[in-house]
N, CA, C and O atoms as CSV, one atom per row, in Angstrom:
chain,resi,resn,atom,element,x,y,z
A,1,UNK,N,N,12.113,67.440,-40.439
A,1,UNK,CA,C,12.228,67.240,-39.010
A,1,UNK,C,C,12.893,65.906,-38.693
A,1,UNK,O,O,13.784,65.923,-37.844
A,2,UNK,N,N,12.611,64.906,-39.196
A,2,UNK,CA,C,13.378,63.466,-39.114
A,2,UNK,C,C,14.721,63.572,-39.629
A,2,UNK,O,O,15.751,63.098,-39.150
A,3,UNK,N,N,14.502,64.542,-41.094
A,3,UNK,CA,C,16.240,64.322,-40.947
A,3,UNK,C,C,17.276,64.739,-40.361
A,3,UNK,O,O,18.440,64.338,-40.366
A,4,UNK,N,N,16.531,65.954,-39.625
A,4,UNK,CA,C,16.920,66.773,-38.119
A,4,UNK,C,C,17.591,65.697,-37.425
A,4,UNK,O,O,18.799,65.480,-37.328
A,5,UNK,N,N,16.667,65.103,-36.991
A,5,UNK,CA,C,16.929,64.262,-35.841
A,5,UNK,C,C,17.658,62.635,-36.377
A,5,UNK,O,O,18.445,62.128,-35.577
A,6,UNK,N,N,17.486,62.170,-37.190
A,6,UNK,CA,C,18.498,61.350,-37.658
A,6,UNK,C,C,20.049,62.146,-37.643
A,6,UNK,O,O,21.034,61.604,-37.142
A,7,UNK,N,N,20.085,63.358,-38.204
A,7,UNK,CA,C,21.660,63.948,-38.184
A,7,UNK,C,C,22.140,63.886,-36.695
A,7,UNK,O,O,23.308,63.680,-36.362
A,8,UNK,N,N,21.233,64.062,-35.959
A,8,UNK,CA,C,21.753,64.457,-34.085
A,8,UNK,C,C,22.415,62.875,-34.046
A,8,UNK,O,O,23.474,62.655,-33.458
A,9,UNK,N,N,21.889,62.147,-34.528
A,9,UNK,CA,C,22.002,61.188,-33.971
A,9,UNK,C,C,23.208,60.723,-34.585
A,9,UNK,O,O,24.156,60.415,-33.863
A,10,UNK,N,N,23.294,60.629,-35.904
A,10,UNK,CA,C,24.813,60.409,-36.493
A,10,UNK,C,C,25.615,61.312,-35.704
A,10,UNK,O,O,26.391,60.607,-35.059
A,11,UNK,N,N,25.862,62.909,-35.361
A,11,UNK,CA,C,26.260,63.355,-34.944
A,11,UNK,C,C,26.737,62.757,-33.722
A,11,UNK,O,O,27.910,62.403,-33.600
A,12,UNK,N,N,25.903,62.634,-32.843
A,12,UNK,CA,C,26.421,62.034,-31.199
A,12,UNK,C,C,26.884,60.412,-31.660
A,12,UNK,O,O,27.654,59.970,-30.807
A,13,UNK,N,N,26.734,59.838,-32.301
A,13,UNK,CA,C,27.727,58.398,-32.626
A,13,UNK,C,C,28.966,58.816,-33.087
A,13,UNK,O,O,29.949,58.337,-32.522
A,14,UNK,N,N,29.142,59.660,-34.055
A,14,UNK,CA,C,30.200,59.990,-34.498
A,14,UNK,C,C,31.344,60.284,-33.297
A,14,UNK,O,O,32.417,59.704,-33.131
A,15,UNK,N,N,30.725,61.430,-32.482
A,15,UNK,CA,C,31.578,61.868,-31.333
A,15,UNK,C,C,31.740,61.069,-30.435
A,15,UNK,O,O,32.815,61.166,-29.844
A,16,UNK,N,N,30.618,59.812,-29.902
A,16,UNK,CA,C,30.731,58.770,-29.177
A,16,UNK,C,C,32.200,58.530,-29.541
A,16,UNK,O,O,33.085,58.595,-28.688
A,17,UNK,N,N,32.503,58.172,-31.194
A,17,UNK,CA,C,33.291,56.840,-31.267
A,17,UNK,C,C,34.219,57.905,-31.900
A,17,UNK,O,O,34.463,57.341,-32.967
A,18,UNK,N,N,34.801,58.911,-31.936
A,18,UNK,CA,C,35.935,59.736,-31.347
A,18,UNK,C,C,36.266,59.585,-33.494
A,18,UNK,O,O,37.335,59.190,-33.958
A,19,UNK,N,N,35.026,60.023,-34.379
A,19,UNK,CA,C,35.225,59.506,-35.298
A,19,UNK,C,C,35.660,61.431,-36.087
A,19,UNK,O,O,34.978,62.313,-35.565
A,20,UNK,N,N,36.289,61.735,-36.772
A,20,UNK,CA,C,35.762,62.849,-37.631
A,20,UNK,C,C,34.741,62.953,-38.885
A,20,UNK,O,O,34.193,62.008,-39.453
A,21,UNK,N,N,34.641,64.124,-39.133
A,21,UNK,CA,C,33.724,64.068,-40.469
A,21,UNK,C,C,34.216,63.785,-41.627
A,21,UNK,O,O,33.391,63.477,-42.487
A,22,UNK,N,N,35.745,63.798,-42.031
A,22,UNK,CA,C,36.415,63.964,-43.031
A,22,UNK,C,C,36.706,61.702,-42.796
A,22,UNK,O,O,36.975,60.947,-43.729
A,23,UNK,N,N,36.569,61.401,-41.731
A,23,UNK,CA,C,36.658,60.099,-41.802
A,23,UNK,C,C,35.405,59.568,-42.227
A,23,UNK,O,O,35.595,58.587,-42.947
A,24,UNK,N,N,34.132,59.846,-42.053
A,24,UNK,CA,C,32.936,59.701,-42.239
A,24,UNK,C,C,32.461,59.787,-43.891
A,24,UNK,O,O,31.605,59.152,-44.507
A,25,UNK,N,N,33.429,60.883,-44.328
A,25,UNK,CA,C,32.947,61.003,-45.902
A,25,UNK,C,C,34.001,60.204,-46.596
A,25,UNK,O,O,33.714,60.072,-47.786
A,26,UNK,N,N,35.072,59.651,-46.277
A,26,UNK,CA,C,36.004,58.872,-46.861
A,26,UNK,C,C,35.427,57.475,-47.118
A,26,UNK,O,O,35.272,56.887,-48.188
A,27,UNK,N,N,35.148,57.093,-45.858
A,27,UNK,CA,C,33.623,55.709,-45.921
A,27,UNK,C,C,32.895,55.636,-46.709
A,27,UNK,O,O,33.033,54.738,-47.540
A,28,UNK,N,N,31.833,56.517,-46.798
A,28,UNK,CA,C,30.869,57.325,-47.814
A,28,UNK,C,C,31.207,57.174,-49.201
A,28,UNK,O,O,30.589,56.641,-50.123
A,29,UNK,N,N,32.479,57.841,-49.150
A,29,UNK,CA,C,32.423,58.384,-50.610
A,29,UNK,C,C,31.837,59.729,-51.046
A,29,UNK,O,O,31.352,59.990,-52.147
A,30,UNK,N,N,31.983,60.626,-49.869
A,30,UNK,CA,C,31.131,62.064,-50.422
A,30,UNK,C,C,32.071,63.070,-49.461
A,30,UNK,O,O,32.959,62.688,-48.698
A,31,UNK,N,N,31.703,64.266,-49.664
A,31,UNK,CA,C,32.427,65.154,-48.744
A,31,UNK,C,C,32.280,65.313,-47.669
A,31,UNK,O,O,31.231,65.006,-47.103
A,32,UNK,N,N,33.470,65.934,-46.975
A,32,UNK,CA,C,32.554,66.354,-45.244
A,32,UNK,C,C,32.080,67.027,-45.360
A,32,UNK,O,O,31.140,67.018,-44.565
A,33,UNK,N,N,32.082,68.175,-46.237
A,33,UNK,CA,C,31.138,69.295,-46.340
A,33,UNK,C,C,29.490,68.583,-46.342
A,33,UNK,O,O,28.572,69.121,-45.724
A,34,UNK,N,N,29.321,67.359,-47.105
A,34,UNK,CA,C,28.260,66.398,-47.099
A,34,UNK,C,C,27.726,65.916,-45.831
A,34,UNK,O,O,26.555,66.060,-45.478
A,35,UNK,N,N,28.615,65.356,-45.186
A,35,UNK,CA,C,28.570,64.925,-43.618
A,35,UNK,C,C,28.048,65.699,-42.786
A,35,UNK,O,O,27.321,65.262,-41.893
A,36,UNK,N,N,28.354,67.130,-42.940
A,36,UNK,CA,C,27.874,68.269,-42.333
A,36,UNK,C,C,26.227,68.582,-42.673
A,36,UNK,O,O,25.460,68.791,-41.734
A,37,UNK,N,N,25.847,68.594,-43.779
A,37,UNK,CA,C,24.507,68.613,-44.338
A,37,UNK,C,C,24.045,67.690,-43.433
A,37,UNK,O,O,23.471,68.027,-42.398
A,38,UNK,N,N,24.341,66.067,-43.877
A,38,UNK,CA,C,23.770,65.373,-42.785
A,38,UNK,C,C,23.589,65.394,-41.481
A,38,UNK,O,O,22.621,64.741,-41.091
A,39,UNK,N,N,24.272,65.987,-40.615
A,39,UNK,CA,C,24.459,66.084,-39.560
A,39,UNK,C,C,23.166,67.105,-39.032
A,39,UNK,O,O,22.532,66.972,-37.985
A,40,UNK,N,N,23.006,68.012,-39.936
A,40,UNK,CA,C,22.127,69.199,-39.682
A,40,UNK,C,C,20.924,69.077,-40.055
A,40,UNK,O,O,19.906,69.725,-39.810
A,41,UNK,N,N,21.220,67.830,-40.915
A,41,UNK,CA,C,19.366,67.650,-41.483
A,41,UNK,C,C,19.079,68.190,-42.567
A,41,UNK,O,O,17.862,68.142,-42.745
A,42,UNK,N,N,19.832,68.881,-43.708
A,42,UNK,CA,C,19.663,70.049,-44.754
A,42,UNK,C,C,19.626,68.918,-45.802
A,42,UNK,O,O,18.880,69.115,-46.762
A,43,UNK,N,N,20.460,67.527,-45.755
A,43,UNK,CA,C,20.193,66.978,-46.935
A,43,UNK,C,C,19.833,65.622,-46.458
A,43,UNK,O,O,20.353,65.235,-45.411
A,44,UNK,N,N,18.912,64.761,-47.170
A,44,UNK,CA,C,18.557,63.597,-46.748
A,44,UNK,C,C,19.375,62.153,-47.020
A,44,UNK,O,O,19.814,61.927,-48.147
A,45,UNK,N,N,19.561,61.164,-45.900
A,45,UNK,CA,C,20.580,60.094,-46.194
A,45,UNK,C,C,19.589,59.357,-47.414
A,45,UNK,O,O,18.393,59.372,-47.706
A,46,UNK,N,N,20.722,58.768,-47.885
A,46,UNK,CA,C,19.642,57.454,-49.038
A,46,UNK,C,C,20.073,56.272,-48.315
A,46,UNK,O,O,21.132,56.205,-47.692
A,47,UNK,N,N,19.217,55.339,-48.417
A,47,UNK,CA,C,18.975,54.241,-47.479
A,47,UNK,C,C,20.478,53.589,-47.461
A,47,UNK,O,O,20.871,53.071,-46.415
A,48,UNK,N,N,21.117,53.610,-48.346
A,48,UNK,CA,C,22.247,52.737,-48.961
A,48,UNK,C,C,23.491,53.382,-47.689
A,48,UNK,O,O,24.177,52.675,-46.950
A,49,UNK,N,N,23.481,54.856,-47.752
A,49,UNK,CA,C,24.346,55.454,-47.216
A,49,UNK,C,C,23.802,55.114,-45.526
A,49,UNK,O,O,24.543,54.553,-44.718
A,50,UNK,N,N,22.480,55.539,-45.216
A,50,UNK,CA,C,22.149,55.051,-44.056
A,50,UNK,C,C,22.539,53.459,-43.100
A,50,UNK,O,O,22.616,53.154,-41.910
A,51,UNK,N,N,22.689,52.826,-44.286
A,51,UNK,CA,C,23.053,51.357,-44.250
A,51,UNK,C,C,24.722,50.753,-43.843
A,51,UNK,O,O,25.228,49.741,-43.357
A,52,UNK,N,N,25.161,52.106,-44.396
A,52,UNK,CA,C,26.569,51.967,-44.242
A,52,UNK,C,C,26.944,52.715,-43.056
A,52,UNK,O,O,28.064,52.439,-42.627
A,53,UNK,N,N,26.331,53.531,-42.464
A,53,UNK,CA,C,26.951,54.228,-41.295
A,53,UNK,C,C,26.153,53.709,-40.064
A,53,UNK,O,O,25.958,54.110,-38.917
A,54,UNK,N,N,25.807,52.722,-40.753
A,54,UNK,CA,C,24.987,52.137,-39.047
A,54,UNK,C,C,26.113,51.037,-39.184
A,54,UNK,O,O,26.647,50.692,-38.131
A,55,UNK,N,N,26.428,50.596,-40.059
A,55,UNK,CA,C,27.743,49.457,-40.098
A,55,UNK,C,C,28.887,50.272,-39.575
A,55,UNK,O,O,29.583,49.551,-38.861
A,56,UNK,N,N,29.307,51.372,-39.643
A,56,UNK,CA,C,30.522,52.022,-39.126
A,56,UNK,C,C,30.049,52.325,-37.709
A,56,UNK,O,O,30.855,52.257,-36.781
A,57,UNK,N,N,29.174,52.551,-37.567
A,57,UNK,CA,C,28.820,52.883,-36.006
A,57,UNK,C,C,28.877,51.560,-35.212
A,57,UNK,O,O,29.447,51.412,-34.131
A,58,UNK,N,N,28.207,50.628,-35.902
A,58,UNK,CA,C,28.144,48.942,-35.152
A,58,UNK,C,C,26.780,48.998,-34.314
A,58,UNK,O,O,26.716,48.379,-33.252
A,59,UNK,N,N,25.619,49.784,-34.818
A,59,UNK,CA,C,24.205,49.952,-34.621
A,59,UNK,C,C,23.468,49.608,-35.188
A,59,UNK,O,O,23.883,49.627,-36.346
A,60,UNK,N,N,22.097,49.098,-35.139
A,60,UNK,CA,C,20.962,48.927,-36.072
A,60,UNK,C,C,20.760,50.384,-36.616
A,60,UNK,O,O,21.046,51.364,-35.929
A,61,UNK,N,N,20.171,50.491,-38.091
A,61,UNK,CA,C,19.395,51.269,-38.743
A,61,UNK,C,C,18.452,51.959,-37.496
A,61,UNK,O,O,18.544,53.177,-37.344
A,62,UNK,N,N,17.731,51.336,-36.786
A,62,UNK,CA,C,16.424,51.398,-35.875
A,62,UNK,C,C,17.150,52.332,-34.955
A,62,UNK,O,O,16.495,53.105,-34.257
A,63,UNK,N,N,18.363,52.314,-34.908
A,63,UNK,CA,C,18.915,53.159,-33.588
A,63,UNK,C,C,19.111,54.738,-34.728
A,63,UNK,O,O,18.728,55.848,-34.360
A,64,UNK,N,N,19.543,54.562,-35.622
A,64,UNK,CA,C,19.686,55.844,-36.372
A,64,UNK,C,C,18.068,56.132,-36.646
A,64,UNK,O,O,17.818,57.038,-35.850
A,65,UNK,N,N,17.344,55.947,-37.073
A,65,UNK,CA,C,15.906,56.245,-37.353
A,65,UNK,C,C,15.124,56.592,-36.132
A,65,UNK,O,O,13.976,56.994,-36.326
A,66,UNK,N,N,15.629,56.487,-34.696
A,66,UNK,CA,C,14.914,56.937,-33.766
A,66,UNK,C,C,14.235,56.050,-33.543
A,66,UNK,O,O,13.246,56.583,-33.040
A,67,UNK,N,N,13.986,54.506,-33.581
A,67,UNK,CA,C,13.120,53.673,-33.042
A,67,UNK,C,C,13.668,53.489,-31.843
A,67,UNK,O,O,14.835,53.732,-31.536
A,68,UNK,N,N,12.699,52.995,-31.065
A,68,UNK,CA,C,12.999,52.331,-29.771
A,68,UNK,C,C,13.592,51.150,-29.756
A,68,UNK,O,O,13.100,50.107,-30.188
A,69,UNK,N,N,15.174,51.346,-29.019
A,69,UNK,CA,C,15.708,50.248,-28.564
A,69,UNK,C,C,15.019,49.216,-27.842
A,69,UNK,O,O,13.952,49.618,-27.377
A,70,UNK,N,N,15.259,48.133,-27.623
A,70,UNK,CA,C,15.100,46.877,-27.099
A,70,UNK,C,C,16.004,46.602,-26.380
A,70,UNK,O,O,17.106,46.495,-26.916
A,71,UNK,N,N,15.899,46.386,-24.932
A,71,UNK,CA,C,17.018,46.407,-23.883
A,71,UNK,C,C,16.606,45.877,-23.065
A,71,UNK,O,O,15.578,46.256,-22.505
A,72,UNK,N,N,17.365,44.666,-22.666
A,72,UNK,CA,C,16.880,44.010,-21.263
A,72,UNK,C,C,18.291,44.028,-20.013
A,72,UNK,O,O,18.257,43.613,-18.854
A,73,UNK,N,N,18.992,44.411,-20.467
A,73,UNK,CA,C,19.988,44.518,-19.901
A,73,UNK,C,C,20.871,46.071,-18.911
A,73,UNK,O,O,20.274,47.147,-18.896
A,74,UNK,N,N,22.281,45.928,-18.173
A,74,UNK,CA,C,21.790,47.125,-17.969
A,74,UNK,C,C,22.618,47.939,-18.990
A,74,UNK,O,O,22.913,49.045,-18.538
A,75,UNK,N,N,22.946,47.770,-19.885
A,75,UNK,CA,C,23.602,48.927,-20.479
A,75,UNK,C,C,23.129,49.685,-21.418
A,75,UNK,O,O,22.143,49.386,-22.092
A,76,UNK,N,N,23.682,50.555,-21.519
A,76,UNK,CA,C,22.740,52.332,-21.756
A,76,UNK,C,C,22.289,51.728,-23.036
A,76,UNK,O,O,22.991,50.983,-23.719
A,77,UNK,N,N,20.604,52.232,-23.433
A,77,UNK,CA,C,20.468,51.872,-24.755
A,77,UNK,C,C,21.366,52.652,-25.665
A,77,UNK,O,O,21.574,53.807,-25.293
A,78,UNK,N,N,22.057,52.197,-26.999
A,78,UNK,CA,C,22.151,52.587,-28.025
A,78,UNK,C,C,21.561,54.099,-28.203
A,78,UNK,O,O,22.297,55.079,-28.088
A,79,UNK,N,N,20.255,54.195,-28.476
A,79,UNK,CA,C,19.756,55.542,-29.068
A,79,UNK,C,C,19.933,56.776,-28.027
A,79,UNK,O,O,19.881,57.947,-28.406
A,80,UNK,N,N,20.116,56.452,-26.879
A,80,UNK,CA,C,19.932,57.011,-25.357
A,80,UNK,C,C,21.878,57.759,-25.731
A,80,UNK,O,O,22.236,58.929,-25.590
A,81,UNK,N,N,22.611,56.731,-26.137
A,81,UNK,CA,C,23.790,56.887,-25.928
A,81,UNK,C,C,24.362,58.300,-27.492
A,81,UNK,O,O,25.253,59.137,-27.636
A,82,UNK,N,N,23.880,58.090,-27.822
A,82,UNK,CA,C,23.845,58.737,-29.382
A,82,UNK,C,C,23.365,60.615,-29.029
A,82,UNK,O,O,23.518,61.482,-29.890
A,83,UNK,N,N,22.800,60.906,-27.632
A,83,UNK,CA,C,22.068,62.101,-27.536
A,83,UNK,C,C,23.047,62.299,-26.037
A,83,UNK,O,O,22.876,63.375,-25.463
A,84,UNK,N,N,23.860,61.496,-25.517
A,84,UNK,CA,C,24.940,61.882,-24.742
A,84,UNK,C,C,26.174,62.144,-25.225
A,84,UNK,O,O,26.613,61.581,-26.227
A,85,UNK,N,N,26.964,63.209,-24.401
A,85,UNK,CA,C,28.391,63.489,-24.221
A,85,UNK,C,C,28.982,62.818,-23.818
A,85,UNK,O,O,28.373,62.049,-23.074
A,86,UNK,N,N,30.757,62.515,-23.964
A,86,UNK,CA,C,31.560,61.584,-23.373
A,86,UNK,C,C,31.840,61.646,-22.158
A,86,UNK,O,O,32.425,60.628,-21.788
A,87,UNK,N,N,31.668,62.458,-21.299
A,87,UNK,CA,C,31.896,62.652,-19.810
A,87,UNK,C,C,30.590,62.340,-19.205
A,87,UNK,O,O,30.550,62.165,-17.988
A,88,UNK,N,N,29.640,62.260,-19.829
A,88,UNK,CA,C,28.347,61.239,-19.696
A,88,UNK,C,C,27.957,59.981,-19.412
A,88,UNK,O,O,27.435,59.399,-18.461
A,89,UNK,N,N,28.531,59.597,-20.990
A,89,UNK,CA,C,28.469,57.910,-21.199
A,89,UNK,C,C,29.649,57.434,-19.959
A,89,UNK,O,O,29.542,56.389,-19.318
A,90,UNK,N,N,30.817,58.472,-19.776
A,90,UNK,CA,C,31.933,57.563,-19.002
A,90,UNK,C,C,31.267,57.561,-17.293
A,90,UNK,O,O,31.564,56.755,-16.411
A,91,UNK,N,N,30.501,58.486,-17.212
A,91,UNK,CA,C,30.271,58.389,-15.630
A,91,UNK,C,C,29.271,57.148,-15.550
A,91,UNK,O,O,29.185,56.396,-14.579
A,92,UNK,N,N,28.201,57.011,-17.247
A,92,UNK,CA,C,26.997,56.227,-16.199
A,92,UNK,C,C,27.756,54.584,-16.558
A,92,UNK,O,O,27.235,53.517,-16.233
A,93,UNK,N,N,28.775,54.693,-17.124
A,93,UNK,CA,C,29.597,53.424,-17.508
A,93,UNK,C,C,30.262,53.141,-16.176
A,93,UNK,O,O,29.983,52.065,-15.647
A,94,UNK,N,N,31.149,54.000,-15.528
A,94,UNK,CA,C,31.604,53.430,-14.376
A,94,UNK,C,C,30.616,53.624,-13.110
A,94,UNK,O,O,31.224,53.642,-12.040
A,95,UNK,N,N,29.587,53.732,-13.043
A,95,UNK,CA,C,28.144,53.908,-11.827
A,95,UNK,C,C,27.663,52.621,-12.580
A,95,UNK,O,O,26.579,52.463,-12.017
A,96,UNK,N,N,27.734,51.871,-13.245
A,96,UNK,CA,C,27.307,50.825,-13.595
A,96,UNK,C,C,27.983,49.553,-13.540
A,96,UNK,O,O,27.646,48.424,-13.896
A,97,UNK,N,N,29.421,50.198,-12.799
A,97,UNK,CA,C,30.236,48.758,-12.310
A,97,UNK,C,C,30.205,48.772,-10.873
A,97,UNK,O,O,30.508,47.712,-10.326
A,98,UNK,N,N,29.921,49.691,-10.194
A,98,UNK,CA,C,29.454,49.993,-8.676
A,98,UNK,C,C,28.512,48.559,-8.316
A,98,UNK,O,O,27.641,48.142,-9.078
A,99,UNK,N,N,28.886,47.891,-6.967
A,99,UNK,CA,C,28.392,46.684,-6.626
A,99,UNK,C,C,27.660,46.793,-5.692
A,99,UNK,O,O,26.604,46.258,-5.353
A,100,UNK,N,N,28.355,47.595,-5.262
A,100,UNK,CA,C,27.468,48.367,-3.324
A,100,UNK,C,C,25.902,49.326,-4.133
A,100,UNK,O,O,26.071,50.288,-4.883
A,101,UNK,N,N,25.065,49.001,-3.908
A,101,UNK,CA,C,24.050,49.472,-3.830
A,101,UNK,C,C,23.558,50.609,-2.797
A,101,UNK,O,O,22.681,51.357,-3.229
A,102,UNK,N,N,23.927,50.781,-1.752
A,102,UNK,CA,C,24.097,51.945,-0.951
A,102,UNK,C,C,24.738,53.212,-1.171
A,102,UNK,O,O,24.403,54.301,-0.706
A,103,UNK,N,N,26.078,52.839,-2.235
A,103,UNK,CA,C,26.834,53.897,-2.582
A,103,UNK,C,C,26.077,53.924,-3.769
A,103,UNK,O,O,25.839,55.089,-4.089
A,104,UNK,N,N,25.630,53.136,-4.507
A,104,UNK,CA,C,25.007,53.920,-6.208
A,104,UNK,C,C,24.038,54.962,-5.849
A,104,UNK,O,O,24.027,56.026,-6.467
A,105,UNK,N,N,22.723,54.575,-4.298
A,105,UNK,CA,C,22.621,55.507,-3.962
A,105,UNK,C,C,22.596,56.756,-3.598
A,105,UNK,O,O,21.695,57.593,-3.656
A,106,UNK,N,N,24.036,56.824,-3.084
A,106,UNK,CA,C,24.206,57.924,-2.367
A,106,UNK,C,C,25.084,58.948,-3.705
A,106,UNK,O,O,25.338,60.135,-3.504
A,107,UNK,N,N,25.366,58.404,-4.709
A,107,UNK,CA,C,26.121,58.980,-5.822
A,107,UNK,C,C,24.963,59.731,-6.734
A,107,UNK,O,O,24.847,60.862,-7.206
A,108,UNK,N,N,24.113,58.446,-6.739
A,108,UNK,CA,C,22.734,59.262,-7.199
A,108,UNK,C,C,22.197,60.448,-6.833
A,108,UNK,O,O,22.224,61.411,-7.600
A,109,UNK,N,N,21.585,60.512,-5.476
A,109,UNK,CA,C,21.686,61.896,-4.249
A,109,UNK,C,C,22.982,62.895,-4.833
A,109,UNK,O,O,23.276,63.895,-5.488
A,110,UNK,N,N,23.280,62.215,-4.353
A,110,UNK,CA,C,24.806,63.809,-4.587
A,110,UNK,C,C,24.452,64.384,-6.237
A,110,UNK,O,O,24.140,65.545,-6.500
A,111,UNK,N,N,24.592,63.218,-7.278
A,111,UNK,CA,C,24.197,63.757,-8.447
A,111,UNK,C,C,22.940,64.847,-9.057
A,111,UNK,O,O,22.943,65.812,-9.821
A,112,UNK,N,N,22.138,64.281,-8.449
A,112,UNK,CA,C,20.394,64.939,-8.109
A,112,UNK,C,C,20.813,66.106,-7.641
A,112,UNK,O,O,21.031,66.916,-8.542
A,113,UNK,N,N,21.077,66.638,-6.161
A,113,UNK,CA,C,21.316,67.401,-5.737
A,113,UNK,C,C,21.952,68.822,-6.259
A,113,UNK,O,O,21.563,69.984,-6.139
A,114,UNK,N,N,22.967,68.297,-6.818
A,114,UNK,CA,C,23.644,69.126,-7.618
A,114,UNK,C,C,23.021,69.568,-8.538
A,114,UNK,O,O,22.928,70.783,-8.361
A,115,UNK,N,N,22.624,69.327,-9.267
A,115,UNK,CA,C,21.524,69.177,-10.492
A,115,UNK,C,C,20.562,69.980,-10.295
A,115,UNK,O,O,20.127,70.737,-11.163
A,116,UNK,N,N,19.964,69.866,-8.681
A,116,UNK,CA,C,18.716,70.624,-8.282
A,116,UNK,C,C,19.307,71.966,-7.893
A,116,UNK,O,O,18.593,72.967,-7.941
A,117,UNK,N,N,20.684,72.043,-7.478
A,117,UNK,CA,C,21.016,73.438,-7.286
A,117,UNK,C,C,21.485,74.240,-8.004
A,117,UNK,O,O,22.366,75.042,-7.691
A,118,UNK,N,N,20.881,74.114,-9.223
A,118,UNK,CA,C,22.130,74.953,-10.172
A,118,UNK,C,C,20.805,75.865,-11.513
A,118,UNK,O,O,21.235,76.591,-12.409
């Protein structure tokens, strides 16, 4: 089940950072067919390899392992960002340069809304 969810998570970094699998196992040193295992959870990372794709990602280990980020700031945690799509991360990236507080509002509403009608 963890390595389930460790793969999601390589998975959504990978696609975050517009990476392939065949680039992922070149890093590595293993196949994409390998990458794919990982991704799905069928085979388990060894710490070493884990170590290295949190360095290609530019994440803590803690963000691949599912710990809770540490965030005082406003930008999206790390682990939060790893379980989003790119038309995701890009909307709450530009709703996060919004200055007017009335309109983040009202973008919010409209967003909700939509959301609630579907």
């Amino acid at each position: 089940m963890i390595d389930t969810a460790i793969g999601a998570r390589i998975r959504g970094l990978r696609l975050h950072n517009g990476l392939t699998q065949q680039f992922l196992a070149d890093e590595l040193d293993v196949s994409f067919q390998q990458i794919q295992k990982y991704e799905r959870g069928v085979n388990q990372l060894s710490p070493t390899r884990l170590l290295r794709l949190a360095a290609i990602f530019g994440v803590s280990t803690s963000v691949l392992l599912g710990e809770k980020p540490r965030t005082s700031s406003n930008r999206l945690p790390e682990l939060l960002i790893a379980d989003l799509d790119k038309p995701a991360i890009k909307m709450f990236e530009a709703y996060q340069k919004l200055k007017d507080r009335r309109l983040r509002k009202q973008i919010s509403a409209l967003v909700q809304g939509i959301a609630a009608s579907q």
